[in-house]
N, C-alpha and C positions, 0 to 999 in steps of 0.2 A: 301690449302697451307697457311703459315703464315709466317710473315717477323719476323724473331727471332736474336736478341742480342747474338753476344756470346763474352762477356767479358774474357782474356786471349785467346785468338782464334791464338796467335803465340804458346800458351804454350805448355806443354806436354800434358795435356787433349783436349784443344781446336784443336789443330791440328789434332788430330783423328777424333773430335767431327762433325767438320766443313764438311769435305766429305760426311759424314753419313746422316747428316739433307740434306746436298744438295739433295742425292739419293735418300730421301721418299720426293723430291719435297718442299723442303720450300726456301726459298728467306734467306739466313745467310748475316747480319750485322756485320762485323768484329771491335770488337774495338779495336784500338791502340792507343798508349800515342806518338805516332810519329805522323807527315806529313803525311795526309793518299795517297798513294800512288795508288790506285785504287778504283774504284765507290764502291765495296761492302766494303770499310772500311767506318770509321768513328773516328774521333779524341774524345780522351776520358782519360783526365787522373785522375788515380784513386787517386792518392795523394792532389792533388789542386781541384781538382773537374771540372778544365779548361773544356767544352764540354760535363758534365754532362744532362742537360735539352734535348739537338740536339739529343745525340745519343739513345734517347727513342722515339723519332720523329718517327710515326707510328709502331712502333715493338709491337707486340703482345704478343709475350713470348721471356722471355731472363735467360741467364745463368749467375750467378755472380759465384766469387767469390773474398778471397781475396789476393793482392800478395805476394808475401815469399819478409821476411825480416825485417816484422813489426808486432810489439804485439799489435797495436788497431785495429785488424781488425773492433771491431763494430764500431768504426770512422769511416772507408772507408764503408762497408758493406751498415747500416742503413741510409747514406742519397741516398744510390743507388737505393735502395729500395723505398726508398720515392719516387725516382725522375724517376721512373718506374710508380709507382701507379697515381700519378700526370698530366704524359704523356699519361694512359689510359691501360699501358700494364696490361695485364689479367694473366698472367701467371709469376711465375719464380721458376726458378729451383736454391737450393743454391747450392754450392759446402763446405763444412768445412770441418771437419775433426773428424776419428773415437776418440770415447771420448770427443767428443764437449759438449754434453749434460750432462757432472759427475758433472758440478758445474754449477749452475745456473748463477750466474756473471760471470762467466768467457768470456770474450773478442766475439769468437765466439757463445758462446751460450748465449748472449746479440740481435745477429746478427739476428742468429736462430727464437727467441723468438719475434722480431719485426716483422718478415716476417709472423708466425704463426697468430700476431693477425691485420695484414695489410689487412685484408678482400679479401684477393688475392689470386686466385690459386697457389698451390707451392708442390714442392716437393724436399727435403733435402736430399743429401748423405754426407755422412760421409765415406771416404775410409782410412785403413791404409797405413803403409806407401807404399810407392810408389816401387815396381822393379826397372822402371828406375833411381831412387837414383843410383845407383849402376855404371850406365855409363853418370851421370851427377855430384849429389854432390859426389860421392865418390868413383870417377872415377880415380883420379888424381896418388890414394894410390896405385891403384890397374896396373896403366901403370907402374909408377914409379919402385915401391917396389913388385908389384905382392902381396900385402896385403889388406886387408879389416879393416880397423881402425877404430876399434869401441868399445866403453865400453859397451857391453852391454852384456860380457857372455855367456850361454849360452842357455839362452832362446830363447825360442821360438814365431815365429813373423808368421805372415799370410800376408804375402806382395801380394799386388796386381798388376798389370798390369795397365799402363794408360790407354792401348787399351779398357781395360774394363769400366774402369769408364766414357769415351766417349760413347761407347755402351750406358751403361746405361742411361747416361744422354740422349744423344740424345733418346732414347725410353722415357722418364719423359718428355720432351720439345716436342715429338712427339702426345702421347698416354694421355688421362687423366683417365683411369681406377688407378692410382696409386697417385692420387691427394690427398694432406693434410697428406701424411705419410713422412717418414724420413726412409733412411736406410743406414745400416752401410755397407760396402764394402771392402772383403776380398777376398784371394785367398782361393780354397778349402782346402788347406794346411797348415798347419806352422810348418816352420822350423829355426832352428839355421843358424847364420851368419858361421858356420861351414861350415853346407851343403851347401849355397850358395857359399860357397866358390869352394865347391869340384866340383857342376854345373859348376860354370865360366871355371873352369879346364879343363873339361871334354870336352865343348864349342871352346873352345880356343886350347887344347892340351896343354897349360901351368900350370906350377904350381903355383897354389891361395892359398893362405891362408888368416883366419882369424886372428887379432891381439886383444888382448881384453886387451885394453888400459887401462889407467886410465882417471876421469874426466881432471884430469889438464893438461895432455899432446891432452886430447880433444877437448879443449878451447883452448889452442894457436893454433891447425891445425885449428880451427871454424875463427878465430881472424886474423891467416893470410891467410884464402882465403877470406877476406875482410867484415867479418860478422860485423854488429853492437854487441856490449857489449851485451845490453839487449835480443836480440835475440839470439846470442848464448848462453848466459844464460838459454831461454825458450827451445831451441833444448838439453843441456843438462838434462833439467828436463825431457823434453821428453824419452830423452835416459834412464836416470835412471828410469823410467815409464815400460818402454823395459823391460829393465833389471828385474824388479819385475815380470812380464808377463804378464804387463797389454795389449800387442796385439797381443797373440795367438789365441782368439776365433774365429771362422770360422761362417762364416753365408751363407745363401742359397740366399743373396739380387740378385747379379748377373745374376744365374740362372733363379730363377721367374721372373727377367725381361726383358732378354735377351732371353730365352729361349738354351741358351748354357750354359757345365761348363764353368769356370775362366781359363783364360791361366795358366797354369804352369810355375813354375818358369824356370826346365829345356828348356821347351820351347823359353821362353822370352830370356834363355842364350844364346840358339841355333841364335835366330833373332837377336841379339846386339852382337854378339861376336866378330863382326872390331872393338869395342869401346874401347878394352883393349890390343888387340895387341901392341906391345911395341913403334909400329912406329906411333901408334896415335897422331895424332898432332890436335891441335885447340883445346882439349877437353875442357870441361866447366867445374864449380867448382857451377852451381847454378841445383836448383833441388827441387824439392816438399818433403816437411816433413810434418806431422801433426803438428798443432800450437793451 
């Protein structure tokens, strides 16, 4: 058993994550940027660094990543890292993002690159975007308007499930047969913001459609659900990225470490389908994209 870090552990990955490591027996460290409110947390904020050094306080292996909404993750990332190796921890697993690795400066793959030569065990994924976008950031279009707002055409995307990227991680923070590698994380699939559309429908008994926006009218919807400039700016890039098909490729990462296929999307519809019902209330406007 090992006492393991999971940085984001309210998030959409950490929440799956957190059960999982419980069940094969380890001792999970919750960090939050709040008043920790129970013995398995720990105060940690990833912006200020406030409780940096404490929450590595005997943790053997830990999960970083970094939080949505900001273009330096190697700012947040590489002193966490540090302040891991520092406190003794022997392992960490990162979380970035598929495509982190096409430019070597680039922000995450600064992150990346520091952990490779930290003398540390590690293991990197990279997932595309996330399913749960769908009943989180881009939830809002779809109660409303019964719409999918997106520039992105019609290409095609290989969206994954969070449930899976928890799976995995937790088997990489469990397992060290897959140590010093990186993998990209996809559904076995990819389809068009069409098809998901016609799922949600299908799910729901409502009619979904896709809307294939323009940039500009992309950036005021980013701008008023309270996005920083420069970040919506990098989630446009991303989207035109989309758009070209840079994340249709399908990979076998899931499987080999899970030993199951990837949820499907239909699937994923079928489990989330209260999220878009008309009468949804509370929903959220925050959600995991690749950065």
């Amino acid at each position: 058993m090992s006492r393991i870090l999971v940085v984001g552990a309210s998030g959409t990955v950490g929440t799956g994550m957190v059960p999982l490591l419980h069940r094969k027996g380890h001792d999970v460290v919750r960090a939050t940027s709040r008043e920790p409110r129970s013995g398995d947390q720990v105060h940690l904020d990833l912006l200020s660094g406030a409780g940096r050094a404490r929450a590595f306080d005997g943790v053997e292996r830990a999960f970083l990543l970094s939080p949505p909404g900001h273009t330096n993750q190697d700012g947040i990332l590489i002193p966490l890292i540090d302040a891991a190796k520092a406190a003794g921890t022997r392992k960490i697993v990162l979380m970035t993002a598929m495509g982190a690795d096409a430019v070597d400066s680039a922000p995450l793959r600064l992150a990346e690159r520091h952990l490779e030569a930290s003398g540390l065990a590690y293991g990197i994924i990279r997932p595309n975007w996330f399913m749960q976008n769908f009943n989180t950031f881009w939830v809002q279009g779809i109660v409303e308007a019964r719409t999918i707002f997106l520039p992105v055409g019609d290409a095609r995307v290989s969206l994954i499930d969070a449930r899976d990227i928890a799976a995995v991680a937790a088997e990489l923070l469990d397992r060290d047969e897959f140590d010093g590698q990186a993998f990209d994380l996809t559904g076995a699939e990819a389809i068009t913001h069409t098809d998901a559309a016609r799922f949600l429908s299908e799910a729901t008994g409502e009619s979904i459609r896709h809307a294939d926006i323009g940039a500009d009218e992309m950036r005021l919807r980013l701008r008023n659900a309270g996005l920083p400039a420069e970040y919506a700016e990098q989630l446009l890039f991303l989207l035109a990225l989309m758009r070209q098909g840079a994340n249709a490729r399908t990979t076998d990462a899931v499987a080999r470490i899970t030993g199951r296929p990837p949820i499907a999307f239909a699937q994923y519809a079928l489990d989330y389908r209260a999220s878009w019902q008309r009468a949804a209330e509370g929903v959220s406007q925050r959600g995991h994209v690749p950065a």
